[in-house]
N, CA, C and O atoms as a GROMACS GRO file, in nm:
protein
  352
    1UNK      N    1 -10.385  -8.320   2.991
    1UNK     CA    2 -10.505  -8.402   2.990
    1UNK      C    3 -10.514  -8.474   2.856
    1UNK      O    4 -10.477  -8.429   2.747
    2UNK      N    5 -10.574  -8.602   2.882
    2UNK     CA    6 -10.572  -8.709   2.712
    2UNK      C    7 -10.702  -8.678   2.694
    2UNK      O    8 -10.794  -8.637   2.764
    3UNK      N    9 -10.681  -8.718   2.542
    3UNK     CA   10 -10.847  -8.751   2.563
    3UNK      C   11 -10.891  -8.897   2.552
    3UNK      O   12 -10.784  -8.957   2.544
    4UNK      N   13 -10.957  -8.957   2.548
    4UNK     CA   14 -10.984  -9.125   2.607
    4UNK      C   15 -11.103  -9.161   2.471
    4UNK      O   16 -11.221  -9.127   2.463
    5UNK      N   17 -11.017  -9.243   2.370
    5UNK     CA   18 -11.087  -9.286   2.291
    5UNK      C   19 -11.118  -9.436   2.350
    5UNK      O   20 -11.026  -9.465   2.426
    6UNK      N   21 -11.247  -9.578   2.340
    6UNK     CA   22 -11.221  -9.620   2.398
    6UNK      C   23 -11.235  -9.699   2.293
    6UNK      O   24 -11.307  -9.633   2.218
    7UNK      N   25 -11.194  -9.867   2.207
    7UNK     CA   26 -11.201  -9.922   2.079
    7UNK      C   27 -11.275 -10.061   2.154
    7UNK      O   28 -11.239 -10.096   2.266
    8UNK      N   29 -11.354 -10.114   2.098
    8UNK     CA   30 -11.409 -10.230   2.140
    8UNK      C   31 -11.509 -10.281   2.058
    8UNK      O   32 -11.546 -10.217   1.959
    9UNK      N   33 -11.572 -10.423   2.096
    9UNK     CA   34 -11.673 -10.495   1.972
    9UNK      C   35 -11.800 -10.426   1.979
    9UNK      O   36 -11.866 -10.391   2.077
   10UNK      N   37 -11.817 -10.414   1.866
   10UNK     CA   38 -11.963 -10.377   1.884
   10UNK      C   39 -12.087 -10.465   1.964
   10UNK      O   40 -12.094 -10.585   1.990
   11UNK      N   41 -12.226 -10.300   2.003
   11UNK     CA   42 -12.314 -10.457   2.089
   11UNK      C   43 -12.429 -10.345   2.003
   11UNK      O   44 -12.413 -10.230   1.962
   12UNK      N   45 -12.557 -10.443   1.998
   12UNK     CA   46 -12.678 -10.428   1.941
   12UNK      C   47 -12.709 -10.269   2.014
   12UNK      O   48 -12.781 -10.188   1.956
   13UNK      N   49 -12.662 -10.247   2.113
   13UNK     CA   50 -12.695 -10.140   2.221
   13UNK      C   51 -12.615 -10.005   2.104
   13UNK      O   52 -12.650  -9.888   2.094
   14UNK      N   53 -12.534 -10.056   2.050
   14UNK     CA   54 -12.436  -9.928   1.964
   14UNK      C   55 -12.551  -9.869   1.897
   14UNK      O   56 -12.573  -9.750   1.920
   15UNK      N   57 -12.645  -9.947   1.800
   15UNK     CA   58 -12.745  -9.890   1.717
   15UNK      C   59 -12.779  -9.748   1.672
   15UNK      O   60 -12.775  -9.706   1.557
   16UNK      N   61 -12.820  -9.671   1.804
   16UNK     CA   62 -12.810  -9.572   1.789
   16UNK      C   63 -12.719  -9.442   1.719
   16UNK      O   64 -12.725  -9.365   1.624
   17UNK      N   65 -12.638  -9.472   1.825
   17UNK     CA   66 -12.531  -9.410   1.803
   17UNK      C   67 -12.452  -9.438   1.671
   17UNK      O   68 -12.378  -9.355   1.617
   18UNK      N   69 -12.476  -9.569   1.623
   18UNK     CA   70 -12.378  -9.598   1.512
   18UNK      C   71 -12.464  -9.549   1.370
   18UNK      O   72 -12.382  -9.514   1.286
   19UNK      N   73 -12.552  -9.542   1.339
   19UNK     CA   74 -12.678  -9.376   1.312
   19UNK      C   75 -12.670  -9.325   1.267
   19UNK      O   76 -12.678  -9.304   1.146
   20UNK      N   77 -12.629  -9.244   1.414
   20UNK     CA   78 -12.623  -9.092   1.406
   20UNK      C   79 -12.461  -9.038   1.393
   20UNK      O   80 -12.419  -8.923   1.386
   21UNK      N   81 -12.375  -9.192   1.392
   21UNK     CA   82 -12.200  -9.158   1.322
   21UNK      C   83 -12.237  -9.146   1.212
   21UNK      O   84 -12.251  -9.028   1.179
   22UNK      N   85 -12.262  -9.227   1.129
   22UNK     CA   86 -12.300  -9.229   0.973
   22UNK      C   87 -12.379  -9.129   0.951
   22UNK      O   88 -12.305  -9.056   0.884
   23UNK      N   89 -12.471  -9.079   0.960
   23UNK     CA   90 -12.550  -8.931   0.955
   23UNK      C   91 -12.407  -8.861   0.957
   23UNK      O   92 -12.347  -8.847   0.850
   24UNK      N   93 -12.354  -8.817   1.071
   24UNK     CA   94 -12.292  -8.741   1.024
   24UNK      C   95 -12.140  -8.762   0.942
   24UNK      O   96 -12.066  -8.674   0.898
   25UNK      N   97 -12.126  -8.868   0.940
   25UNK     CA   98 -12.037  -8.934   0.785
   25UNK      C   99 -12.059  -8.894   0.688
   25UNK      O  100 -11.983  -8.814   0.633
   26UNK      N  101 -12.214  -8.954   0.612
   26UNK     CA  102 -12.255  -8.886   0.496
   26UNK      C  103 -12.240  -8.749   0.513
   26UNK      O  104 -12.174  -8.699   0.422
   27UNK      N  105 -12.292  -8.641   0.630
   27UNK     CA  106 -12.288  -8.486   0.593
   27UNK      C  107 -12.152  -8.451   0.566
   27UNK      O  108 -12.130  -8.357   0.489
   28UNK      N  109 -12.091  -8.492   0.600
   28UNK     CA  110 -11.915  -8.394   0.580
   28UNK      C  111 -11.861  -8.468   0.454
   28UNK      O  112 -11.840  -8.396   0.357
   29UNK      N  113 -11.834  -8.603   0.442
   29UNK     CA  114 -11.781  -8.695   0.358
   29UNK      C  115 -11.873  -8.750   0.257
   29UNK      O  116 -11.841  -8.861   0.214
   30UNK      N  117 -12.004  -8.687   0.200
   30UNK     CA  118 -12.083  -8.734   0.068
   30UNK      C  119 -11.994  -8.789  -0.029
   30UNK      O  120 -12.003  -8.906  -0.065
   31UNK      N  121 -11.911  -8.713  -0.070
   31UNK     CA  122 -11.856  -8.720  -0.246
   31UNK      C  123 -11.770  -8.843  -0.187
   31UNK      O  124 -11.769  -8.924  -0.280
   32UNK      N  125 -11.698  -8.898  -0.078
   32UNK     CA  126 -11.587  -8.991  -0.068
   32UNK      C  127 -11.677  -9.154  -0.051
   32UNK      O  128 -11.628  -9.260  -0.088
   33UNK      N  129 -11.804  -9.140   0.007
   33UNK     CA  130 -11.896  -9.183   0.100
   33UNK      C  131 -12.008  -9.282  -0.047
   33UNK      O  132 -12.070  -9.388  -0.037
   34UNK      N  133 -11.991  -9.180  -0.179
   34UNK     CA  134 -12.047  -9.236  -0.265
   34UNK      C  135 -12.227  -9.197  -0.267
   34UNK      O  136 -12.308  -9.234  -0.352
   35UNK      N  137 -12.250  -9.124  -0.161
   35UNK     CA  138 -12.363  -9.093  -0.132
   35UNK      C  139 -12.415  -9.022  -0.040
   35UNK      O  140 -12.376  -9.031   0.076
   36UNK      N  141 -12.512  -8.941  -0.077
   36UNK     CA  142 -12.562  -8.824   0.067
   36UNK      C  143 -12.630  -8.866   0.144
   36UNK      O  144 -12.686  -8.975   0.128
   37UNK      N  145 -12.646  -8.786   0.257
   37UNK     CA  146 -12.762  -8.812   0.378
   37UNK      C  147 -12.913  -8.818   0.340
   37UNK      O  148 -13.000  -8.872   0.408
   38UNK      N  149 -12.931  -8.759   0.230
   38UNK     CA  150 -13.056  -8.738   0.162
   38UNK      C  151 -13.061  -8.901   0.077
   38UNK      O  152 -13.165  -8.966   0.069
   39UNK      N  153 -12.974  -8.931   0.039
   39UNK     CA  154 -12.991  -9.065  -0.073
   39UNK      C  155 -13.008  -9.178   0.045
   39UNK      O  156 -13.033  -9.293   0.008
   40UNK      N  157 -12.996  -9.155   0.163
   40UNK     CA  158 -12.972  -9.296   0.235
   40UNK      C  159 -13.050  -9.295   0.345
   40UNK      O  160 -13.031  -9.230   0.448
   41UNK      N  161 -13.178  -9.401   0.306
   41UNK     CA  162 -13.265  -9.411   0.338
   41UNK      C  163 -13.286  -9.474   0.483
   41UNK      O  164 -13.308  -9.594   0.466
   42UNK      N  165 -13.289  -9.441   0.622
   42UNK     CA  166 -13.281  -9.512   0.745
   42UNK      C  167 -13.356  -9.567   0.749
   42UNK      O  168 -13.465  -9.515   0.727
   43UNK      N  169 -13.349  -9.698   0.778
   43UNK     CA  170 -13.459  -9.804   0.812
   43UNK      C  171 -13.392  -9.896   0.926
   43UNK      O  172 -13.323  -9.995   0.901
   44UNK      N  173 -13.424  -9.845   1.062
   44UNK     CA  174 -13.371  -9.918   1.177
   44UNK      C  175 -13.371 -10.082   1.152
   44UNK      O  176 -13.284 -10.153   1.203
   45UNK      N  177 -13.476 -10.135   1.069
   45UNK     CA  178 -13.499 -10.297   1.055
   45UNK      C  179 -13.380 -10.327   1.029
   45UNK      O  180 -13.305 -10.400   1.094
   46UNK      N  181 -13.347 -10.233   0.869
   46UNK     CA  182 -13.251 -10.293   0.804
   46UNK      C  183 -13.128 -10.267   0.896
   46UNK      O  184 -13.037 -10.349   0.908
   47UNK      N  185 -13.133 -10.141   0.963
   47UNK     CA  186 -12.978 -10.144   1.053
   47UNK      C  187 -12.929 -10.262   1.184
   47UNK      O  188 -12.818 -10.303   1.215
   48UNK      N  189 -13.077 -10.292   1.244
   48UNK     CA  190 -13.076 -10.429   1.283
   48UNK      C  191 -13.002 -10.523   1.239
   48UNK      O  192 -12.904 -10.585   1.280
   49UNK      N  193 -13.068 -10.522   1.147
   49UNK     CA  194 -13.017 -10.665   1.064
   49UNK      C  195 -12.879 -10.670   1.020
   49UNK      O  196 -12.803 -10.766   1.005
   50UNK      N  197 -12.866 -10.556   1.006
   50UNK     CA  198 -12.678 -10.534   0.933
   50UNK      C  199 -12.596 -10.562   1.027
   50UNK      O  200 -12.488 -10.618   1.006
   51UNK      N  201 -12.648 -10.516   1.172
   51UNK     CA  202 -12.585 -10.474   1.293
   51UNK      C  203 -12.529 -10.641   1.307
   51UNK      O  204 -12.419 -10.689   1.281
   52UNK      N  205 -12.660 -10.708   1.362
   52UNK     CA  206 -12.663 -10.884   1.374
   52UNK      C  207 -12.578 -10.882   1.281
   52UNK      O  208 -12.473 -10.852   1.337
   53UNK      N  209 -12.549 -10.901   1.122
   53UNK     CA  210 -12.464 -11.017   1.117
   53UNK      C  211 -12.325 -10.993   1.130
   53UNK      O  212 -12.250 -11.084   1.095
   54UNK      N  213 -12.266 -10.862   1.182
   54UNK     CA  214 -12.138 -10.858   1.256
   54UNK      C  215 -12.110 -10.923   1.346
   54UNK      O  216 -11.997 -10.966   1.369
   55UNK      N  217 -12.224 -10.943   1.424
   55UNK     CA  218 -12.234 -11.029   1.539
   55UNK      C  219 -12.227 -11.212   1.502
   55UNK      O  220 -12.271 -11.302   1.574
   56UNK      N  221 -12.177 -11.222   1.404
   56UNK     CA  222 -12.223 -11.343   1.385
   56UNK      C  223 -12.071 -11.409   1.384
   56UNK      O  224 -11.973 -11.334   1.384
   57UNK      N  225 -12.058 -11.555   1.384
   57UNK     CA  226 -11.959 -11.641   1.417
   57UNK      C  227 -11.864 -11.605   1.258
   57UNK      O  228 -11.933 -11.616   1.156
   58UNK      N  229 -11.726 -11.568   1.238
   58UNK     CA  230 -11.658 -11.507   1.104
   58UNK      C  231 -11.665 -11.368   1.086
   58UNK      O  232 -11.596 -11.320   0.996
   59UNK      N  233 -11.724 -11.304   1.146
   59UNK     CA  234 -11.786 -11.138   1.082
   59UNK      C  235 -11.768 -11.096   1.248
   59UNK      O  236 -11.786 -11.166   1.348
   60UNK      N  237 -11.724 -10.943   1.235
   60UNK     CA  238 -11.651 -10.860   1.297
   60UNK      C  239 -11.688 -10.754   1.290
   60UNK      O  240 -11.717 -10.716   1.176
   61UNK      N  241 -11.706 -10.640   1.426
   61UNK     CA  242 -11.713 -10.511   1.385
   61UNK      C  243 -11.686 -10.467   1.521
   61UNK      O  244 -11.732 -10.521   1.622
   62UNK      N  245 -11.595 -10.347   1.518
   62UNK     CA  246 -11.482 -10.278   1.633
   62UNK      C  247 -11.599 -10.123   1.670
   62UNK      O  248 -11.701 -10.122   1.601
   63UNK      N  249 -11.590 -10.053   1.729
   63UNK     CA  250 -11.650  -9.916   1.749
   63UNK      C  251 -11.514  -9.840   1.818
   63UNK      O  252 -11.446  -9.877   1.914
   64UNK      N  253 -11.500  -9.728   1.740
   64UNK     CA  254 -11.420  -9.645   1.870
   64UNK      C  255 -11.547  -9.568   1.929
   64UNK      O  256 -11.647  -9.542   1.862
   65UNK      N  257 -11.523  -9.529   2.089
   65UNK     CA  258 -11.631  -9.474   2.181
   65UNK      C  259 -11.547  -9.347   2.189
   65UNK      O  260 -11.425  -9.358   2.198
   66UNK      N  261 -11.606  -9.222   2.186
   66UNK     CA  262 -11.562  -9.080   2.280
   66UNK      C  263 -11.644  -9.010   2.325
   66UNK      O  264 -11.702  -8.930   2.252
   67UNK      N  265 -11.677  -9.022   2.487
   67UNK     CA  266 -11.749  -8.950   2.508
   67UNK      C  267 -11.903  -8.976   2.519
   67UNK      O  268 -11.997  -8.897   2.521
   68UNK      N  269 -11.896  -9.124   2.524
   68UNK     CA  270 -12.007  -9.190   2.505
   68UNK      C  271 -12.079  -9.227   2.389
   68UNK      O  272 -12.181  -9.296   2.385
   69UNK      N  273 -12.009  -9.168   2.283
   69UNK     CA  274 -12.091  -9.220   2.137
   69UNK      C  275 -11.983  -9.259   1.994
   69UNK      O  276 -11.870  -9.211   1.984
   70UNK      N  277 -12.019  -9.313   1.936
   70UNK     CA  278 -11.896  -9.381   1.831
   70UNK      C  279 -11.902  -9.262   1.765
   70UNK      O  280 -11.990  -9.182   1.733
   71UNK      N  281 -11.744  -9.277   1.749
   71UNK     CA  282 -11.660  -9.198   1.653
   71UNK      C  283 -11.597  -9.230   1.513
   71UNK      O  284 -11.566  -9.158   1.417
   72UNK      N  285 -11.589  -9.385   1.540
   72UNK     CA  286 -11.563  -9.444   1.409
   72UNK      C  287 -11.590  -9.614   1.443
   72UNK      O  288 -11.611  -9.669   1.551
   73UNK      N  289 -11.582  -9.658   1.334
   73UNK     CA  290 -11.613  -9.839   1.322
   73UNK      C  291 -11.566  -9.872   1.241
   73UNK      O  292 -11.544  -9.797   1.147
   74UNK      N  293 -11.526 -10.008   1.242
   74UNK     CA  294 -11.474 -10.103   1.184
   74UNK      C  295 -11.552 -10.240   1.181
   74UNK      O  296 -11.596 -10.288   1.285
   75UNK      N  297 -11.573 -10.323   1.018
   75UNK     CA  298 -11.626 -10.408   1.029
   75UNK      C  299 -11.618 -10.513   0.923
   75UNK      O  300 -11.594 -10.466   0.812
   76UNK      N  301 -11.630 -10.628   0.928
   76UNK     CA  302 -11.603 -10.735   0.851
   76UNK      C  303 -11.716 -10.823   0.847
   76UNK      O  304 -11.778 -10.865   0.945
   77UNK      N  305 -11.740 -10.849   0.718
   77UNK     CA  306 -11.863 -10.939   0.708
   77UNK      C  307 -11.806 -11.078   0.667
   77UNK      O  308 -11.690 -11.070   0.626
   78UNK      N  309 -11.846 -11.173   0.668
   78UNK     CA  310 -11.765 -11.319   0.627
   78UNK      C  311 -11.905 -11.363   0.504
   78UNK      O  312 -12.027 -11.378   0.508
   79UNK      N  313 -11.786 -11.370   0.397
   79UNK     CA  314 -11.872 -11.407   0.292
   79UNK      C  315 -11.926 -11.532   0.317
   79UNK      O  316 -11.882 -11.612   0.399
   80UNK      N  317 -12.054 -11.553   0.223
   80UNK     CA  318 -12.131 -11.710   0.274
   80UNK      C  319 -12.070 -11.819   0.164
   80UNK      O  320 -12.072 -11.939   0.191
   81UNK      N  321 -12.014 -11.766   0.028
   81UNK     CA  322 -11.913 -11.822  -0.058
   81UNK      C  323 -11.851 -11.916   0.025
   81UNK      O  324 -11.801 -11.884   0.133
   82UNK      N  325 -11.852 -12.058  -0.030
   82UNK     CA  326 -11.714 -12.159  -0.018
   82UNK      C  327 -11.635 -12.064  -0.035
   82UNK      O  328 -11.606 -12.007   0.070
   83UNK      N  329 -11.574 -12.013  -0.156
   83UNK     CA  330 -11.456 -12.005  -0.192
   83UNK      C  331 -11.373 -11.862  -0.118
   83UNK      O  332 -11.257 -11.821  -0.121
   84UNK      N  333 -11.507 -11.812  -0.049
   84UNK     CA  334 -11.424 -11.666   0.004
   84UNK      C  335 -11.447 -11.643   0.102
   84UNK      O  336 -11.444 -11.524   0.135
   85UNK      N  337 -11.488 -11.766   0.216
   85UNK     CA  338 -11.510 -11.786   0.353
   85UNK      C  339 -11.394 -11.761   0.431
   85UNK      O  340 -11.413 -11.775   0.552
   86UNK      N  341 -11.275 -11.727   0.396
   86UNK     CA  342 -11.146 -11.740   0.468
   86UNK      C  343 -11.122 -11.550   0.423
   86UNK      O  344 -11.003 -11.519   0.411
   87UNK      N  345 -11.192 -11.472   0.409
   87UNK     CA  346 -11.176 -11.365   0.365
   87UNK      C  347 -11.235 -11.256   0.453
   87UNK      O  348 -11.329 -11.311   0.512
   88UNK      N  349 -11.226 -11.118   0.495
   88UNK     CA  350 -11.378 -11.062   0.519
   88UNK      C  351 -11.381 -10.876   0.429
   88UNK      O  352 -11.484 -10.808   0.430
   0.00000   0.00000   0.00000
């Protein structure tokens, strides 16, 4: 038997789940992470908002799914820089 990771773009619908990955990111991985679960303050607005501009035309962000909830992500923001618009 496999197990079925599934990799795809992120959708506003991830929110949740993409959360409660990072929750438990910070708990295991603090010291690599630069910061604890306690230092990082949830504010759904702001995760909104972060979420959107992956979604945006240049900027990118992947989810692996298992099991119905992300396991890991990937993401690229496109700088608003002239000079580092070809970058992410």
């Amino acid at each position: 038997m496999y197990d079925v990771v599934i990799n795809r773009d992120v959708k506003l619908q991830d929110l949740v789940s993409i959360i409660n990955h990072k929750k438990q990111v910070l708990r295991e991985n603090a010291a690599f992470m630069g910061r604890t679960l306690d230092e990082w303050k949830i504010d759904v607005s702001v995760e909104t908002t972060w979420l959107r501009q992956h979604l945006q035309p240049g900027s990118c962000m992947f989810v692996a799914i298992y099991d119905g909830q992300v396991i890991g992500m990937l993401g690229f923001l496109r700088n608003e820089r002239a000079r580092y618009k070809h970058g992410g």
